[in-house]
C-alpha positions as CSV (number, residue, x, y, z in Angstrom):
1,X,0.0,0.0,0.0
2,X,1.6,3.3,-1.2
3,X,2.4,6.0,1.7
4,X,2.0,10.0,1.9
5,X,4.9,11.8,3.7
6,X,6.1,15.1,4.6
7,X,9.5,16.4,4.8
8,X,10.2,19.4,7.3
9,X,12.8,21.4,6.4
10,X,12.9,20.5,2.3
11,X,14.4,23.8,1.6
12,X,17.6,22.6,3.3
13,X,20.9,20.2,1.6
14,X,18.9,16.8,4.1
15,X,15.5,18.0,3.0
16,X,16.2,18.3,-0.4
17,X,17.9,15.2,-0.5
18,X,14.9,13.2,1.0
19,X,12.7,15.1,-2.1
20,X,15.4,14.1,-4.6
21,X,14.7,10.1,-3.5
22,X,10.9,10.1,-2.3
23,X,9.7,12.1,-5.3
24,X,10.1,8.9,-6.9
25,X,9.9,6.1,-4.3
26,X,7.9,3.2,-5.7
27,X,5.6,3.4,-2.3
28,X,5.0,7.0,-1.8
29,X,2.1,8.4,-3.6
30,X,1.8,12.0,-2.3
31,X,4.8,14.1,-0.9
32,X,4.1,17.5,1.3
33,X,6.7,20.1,1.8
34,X,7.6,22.2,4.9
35,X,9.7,24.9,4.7
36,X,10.7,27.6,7.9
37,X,12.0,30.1,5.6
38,X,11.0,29.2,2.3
39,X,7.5,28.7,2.7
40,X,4.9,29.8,-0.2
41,X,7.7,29.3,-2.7
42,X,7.3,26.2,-5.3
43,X,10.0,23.7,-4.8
44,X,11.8,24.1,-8.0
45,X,11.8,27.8,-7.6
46,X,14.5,27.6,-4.6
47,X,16.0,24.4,-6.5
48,X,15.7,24.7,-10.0
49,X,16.7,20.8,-11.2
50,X,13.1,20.3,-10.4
51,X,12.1,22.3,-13.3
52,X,8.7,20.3,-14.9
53,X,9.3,17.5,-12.5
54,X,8.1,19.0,-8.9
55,X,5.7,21.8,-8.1
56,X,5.2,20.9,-5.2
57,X,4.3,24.2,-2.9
58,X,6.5,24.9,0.7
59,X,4.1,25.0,3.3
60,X,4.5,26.2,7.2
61,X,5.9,23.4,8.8
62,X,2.5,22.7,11.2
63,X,0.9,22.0,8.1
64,X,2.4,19.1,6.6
65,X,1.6,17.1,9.6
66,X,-2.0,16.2,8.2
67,X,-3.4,13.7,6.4
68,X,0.5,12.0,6.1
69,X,1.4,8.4,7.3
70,X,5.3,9.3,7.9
71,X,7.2,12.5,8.8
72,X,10.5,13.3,7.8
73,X,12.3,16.3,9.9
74,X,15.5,17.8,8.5
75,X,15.7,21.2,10.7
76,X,18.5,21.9,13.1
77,X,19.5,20.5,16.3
78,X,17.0,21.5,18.7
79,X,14.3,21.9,16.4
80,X,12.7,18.7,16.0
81,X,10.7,17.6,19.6
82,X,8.3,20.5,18.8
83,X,7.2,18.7,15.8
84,X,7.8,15.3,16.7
85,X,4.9,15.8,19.6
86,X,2.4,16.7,16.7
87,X,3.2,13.4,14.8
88,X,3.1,11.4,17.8
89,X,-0.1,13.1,19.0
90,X,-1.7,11.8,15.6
91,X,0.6,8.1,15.5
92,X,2.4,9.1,12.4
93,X,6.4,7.9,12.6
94,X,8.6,10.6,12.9
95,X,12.0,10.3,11.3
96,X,14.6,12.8,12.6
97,X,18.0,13.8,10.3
98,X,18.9,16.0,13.6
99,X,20.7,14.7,16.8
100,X,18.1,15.6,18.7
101,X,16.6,11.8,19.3
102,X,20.2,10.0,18.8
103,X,20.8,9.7,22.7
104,X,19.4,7.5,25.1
105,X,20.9,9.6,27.7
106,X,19.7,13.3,28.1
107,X,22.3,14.5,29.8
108,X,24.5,13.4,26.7
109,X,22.5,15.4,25.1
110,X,22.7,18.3,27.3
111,X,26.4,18.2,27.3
112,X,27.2,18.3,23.6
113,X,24.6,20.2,22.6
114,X,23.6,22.4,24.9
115,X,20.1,22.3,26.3
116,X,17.5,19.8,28.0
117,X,15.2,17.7,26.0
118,X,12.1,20.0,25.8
119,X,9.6,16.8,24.9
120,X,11.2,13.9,27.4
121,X,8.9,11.4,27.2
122,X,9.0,11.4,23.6
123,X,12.4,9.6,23.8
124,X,10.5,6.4,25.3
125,X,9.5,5.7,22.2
126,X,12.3,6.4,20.0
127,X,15.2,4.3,18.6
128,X,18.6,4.7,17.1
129,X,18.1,4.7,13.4
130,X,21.2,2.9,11.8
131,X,19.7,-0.3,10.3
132,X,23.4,-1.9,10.2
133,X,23.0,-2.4,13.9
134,X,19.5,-1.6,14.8
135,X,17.2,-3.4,12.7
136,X,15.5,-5.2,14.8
137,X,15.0,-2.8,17.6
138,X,13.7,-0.6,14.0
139,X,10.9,-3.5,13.3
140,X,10.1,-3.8,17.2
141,X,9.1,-0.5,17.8
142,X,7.2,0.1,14.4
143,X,5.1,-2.9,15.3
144,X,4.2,-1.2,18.9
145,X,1.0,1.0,19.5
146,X,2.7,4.1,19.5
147,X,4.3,5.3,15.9
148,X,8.0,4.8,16.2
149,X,10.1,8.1,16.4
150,X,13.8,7.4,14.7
151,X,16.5,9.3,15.6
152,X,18.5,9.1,12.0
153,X,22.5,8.7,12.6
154,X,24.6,11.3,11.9
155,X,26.8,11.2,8.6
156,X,30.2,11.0,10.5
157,X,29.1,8.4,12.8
158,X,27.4,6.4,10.0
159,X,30.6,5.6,8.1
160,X,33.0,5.2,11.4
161,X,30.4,3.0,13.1
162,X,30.2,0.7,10.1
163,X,33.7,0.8,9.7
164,X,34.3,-0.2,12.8
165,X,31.5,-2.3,14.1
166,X,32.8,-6.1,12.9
167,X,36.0,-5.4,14.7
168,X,34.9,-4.9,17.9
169,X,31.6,-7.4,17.5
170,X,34.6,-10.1,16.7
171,X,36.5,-8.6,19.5
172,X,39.5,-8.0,17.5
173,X,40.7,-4.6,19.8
174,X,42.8,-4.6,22.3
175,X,41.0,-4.0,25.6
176,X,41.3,-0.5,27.2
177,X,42.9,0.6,23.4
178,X,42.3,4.1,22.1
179,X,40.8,3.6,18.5
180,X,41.7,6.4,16.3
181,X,38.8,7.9,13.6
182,X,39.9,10.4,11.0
183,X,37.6,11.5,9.2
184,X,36.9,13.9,6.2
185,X,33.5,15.6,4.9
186,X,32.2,17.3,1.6
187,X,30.9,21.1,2.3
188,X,27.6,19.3,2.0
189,X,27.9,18.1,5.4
190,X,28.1,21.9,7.3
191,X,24.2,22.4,5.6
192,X,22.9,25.4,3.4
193,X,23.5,28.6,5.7
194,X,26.6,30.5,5.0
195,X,29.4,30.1,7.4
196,X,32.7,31.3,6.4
197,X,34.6,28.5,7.0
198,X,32.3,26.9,3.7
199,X,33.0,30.3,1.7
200,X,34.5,29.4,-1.7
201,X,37.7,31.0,-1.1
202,X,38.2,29.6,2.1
203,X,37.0,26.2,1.3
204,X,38.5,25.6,-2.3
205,X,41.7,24.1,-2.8
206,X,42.5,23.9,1.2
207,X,41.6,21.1,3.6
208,X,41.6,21.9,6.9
209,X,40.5,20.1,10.7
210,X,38.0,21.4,13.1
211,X,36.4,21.4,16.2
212,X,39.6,19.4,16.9
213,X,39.1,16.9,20.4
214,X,35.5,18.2,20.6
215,X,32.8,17.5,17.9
216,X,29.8,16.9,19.0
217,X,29.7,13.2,16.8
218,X,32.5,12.2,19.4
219,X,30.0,10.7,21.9
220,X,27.9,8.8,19.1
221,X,30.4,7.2,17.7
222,X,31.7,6.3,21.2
223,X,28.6,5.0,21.9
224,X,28.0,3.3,19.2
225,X,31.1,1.5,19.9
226,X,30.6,0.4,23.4
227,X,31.9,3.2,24.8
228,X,35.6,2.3,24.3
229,X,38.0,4.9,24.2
230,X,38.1,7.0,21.1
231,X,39.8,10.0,19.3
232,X,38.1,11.6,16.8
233,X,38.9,14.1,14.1
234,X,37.1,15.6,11.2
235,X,38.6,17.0,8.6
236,X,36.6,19.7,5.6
237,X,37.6,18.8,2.2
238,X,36.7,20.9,-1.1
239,X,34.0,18.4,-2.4
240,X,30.2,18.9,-3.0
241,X,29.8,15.6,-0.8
242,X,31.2,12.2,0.3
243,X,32.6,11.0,3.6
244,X,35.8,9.3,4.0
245,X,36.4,7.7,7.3
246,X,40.0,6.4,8.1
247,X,39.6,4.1,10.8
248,X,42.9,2.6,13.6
249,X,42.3,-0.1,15.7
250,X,45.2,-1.3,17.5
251,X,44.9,-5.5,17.8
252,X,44.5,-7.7,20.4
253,X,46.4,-10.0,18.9
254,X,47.9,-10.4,15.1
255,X,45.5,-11.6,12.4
256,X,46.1,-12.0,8.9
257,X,44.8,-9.1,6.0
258,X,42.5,-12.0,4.7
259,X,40.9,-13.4,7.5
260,X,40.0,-9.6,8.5
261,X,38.3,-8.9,5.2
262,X,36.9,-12.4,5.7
263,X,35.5,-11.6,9.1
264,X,34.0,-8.1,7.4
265,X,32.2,-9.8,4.5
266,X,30.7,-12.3,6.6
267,X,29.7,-10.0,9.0
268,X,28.2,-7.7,6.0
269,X,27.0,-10.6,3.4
270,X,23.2,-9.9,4.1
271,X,23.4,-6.1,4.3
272,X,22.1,-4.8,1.0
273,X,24.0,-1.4,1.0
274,X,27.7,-2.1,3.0
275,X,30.2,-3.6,0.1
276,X,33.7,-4.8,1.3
277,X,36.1,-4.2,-1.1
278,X,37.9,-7.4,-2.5
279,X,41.8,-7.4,-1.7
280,X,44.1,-4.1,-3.4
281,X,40.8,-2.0,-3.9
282,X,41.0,0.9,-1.1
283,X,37.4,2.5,-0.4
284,X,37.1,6.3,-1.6
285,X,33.9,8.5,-2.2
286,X,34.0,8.8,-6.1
287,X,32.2,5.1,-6.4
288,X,29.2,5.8,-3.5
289,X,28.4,9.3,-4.7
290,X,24.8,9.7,-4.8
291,X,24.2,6.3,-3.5
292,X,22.9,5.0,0.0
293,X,26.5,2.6,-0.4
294,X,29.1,2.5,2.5
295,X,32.1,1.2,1.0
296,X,34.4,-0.6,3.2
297,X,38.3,-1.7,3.0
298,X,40.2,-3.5,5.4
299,X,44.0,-3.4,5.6
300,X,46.4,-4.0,8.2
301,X,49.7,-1.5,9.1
302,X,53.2,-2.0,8.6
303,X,53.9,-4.1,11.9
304,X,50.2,-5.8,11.4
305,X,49.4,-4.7,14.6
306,X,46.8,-2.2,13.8
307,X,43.4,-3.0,11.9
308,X,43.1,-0.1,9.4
309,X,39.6,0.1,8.1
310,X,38.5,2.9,5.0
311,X,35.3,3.4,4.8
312,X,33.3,5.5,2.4
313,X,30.0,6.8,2.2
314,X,27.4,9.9,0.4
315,X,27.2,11.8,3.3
316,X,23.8,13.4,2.0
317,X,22.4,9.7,1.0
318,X,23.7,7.2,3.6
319,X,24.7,9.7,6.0
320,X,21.5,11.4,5.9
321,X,18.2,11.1,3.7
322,X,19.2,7.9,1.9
323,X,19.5,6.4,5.4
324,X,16.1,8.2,6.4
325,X,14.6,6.2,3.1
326,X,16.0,3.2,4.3
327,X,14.3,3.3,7.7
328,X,11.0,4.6,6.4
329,X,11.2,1.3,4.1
330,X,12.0,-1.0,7.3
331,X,8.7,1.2,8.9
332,X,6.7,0.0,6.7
333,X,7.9,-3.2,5.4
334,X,9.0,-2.3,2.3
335,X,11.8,-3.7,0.3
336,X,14.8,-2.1,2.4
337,X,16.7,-1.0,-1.0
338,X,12.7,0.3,-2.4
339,X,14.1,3.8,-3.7
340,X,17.4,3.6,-2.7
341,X,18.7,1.5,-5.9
342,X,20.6,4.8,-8.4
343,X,23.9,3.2,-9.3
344,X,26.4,5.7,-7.9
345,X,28.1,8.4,-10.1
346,X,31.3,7.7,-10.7
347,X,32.1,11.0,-12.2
């Protein structure tokens, strides 16, 4: 049975994204737009690609949330609970590209970014959206009583998490061992509001690290890892898009290249978007772009005493509304990879 859905926030990079793949989902018969700044414009007015292929009006926000079956927030951090309450006071699912519904713990929350939950018993009924590792929990709550709310992974944690996640599920760290995540994001990832730091001058032909010991995806990928010990950096690089996440995990004890990459494609062989790389391929952005594909490579250092894991991902498909797709599908029961299937764009 086809679906209607609303984005909030489609006038942003997430938004827009989630309109670029839903406008032509298989299941989704009717699309409404919300828009906090943009509102009364026609979609392809603010993005004109969608010239004679979307009209679609942007609405106020409040008004989307009618006569829809699934919500899609992409708005800030902090934005979100207000209209998460109206889809949960009318059981519609409420998927959210914002942090705001990735902790468990509030005062997580509170710490990295900066204020209270404002709806709190909201998060009772929410869940950690990255299927990779969440499935289940995904399927449990949409067959509950009360419409799931998904708190949608953030980009950076999306591709270290999947990187990382058959390492320490085989236990092949070494307890109490600092694992290491550098990681590098298209301008994409810093969203559609000027900042300087994304200025074409600034950002072109220069790569640069920020927020250095401190980003706020710190303590979701630490989470999402068991809370180990971890060191994150992030790094801006002059592309439209893509994630590239370079991954150190010192051993517990040696294991061969092979049997890694072994371990990895078992671990993966059912996921329908996570490829590991065969042997002398090294993961890079070029072959997921546009695609809801994390790309994954295993190698081992010099002394073969570190697991060194490359993985790759869209960070405005897989790290964001591709990912959103994907959970909406799992929702609903739909094929998982049900609008999700573009071959990626080489070039």
């Amino acid at each position: 049975m086809s679906k209607r859905a609303a984005i909030i926030g489609a006038s942003g990079y997430g938004g827009v994204e989630l309109v670029r793949i839903l406008a032509r989902h298989p299941q989704i018969s009717e699309l409404k737009l919300g828009s906090r700044g943009s509102s009364g414009k026609k979609i392809a007015e603010v993005y004109p690609n969608f010239t004679k292929l979307l009209n679609n009006q942007l609405l106020d926000p409040e008004e989307v949330i009618n006569d829809v079956d699934i919500v899609f927030s992409a708005l800030p951090n902090g934005l979100a609970e207000q209209y998460a309450a109206l889809a949960s006071g009318k059981n519609i699912p409420f998927i959210d590209l914002s942090a705001d519904f990735r902790f468990a713990d509030e005062e997580i929350y509170k710490e990295w970014y900066g204020s209270p939950y404002k709806e709190p018993l909201l998060h009772e009924h929410s869940v950690y959206g990255l299927p990779e590792m969440n499935r289940e929990k995904i399927k449990k709550m949409a067959a509950g009583e009360k419409a799931p709310i998904i708190g949608n992974p953030g980009c950076y944690p999306t591709a270290s998490t999947l990187g990382a996640l058959p390492a320490l599920k085989h236990h092949l760290n070494a307890p109490g061992a600092t694992i290491i995540f550098d990681a590098a994001s298209g301008i994409t990832g810093g969203g559609r509001e000027p900042q300087r730091s994304f200025h074409f001058p600034e950002a072109n032909d220069s790569m640069t690290a920020y927020k250095v010991g401190a980003h706020r995806h710190t303590p979701e990928i630490q989470g999402n890892c068991g809370g180990i010990p971890i060191i994150f950096t992030p790094h801006l690089v002059p592309l439209n898009r893509g994630i590239l996440s370079t991954i150190y995990i010192p051993l517990k004890q040696p294991i061969a290249e092979d049997e890694a990459r072994g371990l990895y494609e078992n671990f993966y062989r059912n996921e329908p978007f996570v490829r590991v790389l065969p042997k002398g391929l090294v993961a890079a952005t070029g072959p997921v772009r546009r695609s809801n594909y994390c790309d994954i490579s295993v190698h081992l250092s010099y002394k073969k005493d570190v697991l060194i894991i490359i993985s790759a991902i869209d960070n405005m498909v897989k790290g964001a509304a591709g990912q959103a797709v994907q959970n909406m599908n799992i929702i609903f029961g739909f094929e998982e990879t049900a609008g999700l299937q573009e071959i990626p764009a080489l070039f």
